[in-house]
C-alpha positions in Angstrom: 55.5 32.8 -111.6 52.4 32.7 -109.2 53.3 34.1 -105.9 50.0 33.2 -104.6 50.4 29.7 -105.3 51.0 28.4 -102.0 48.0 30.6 -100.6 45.6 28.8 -103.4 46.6 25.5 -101.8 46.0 25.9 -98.5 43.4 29.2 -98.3 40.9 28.8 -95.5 39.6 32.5 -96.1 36.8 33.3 -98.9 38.4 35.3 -101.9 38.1 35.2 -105.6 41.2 33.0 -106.7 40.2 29.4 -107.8 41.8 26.6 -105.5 45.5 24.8 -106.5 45.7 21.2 -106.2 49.0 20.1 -104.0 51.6 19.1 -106.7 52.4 14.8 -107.1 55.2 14.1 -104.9 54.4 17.2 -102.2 53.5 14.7 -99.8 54.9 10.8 -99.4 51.9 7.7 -100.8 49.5 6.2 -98.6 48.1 7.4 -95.1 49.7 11.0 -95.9 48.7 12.0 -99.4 44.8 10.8 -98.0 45.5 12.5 -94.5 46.4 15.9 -96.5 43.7 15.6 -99.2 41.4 15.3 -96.4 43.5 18.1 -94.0 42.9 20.8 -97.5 39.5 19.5 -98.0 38.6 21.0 -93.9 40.7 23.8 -95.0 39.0 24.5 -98.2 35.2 24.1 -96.8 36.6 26.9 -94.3 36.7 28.9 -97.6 33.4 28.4 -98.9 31.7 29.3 -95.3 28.9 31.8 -94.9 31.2 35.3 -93.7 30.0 35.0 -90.2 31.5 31.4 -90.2 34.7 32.5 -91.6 38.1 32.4 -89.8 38.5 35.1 -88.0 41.7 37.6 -89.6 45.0 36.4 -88.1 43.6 33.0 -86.7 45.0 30.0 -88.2 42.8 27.1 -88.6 43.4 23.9 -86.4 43.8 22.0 -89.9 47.0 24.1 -91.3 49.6 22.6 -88.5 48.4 19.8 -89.7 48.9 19.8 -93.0 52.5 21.9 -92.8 53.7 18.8 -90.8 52.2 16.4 -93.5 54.5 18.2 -96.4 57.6 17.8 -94.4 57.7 21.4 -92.5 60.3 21.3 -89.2 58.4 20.9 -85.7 60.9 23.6 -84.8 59.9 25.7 -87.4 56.3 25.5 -86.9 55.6 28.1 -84.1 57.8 30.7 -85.9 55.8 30.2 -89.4 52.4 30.0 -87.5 53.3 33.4 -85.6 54.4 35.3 -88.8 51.3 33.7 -90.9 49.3 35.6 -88.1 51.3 38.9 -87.9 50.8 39.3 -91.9 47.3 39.0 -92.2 46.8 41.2 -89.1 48.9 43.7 -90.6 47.1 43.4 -93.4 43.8 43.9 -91.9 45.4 47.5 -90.1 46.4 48.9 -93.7 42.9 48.2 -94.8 41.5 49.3 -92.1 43.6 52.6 -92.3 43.0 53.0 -96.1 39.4 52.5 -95.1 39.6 55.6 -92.4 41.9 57.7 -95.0 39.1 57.2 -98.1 36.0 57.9 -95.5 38.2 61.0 -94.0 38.6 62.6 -97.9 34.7 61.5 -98.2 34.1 64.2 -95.4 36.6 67.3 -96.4 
């Protein structure tokens, strides 16, 4: 199982996983499979941006609204998902941040 799946669909930030194509079938024909190739292709460029021009930690791209509403995600659901999409990679950045502090703090003893 690849738990990181859905982040290698959809990742906006530069990191060393390859990209996942969105599976047949994720998103109706026509208009909305184009409208969400093109909606991962914005989100995907984010990815390949110089680190100055990346998205900033806990921001979420204009593009990924977008494309959640394109593979059938709940209006009602959206703020919530958006919210706790944001709270995990902030939290994220404070651990690092703290295991940063800890491994200069040992540095120094």
């Amino acid at each position: 199982v690849d738990f990181m799946a859905p982040w290698r669909v959809v990742r906006w930030q530069p990191d060393s996983l390859s990209f996942l194509p969105l599976a047949d079938g994720a998103v109706g024909g026509g208009e909305e499979a184009k409208e969400a190739a093109a909606t991962l292709q914005v989100l995907h460029e984010l990815a390949g941006e110089a680190p100055e021009e990346a998205v900033p930690d806990g921001a979420v791209p204009a593009a990924l609204p977008r494309f959640l509403r394109l593979v059938g995600m709940a209006e009602a659901e959206m703020a919530g998902a958006l919210l706790g999409m944001e709270g995990g990679a902030l939290r994220m950045v404070a651990r690092v941040a703290k295991q940063r502090a800890i491994q200069v703090t040992r540095h120094w003893q």
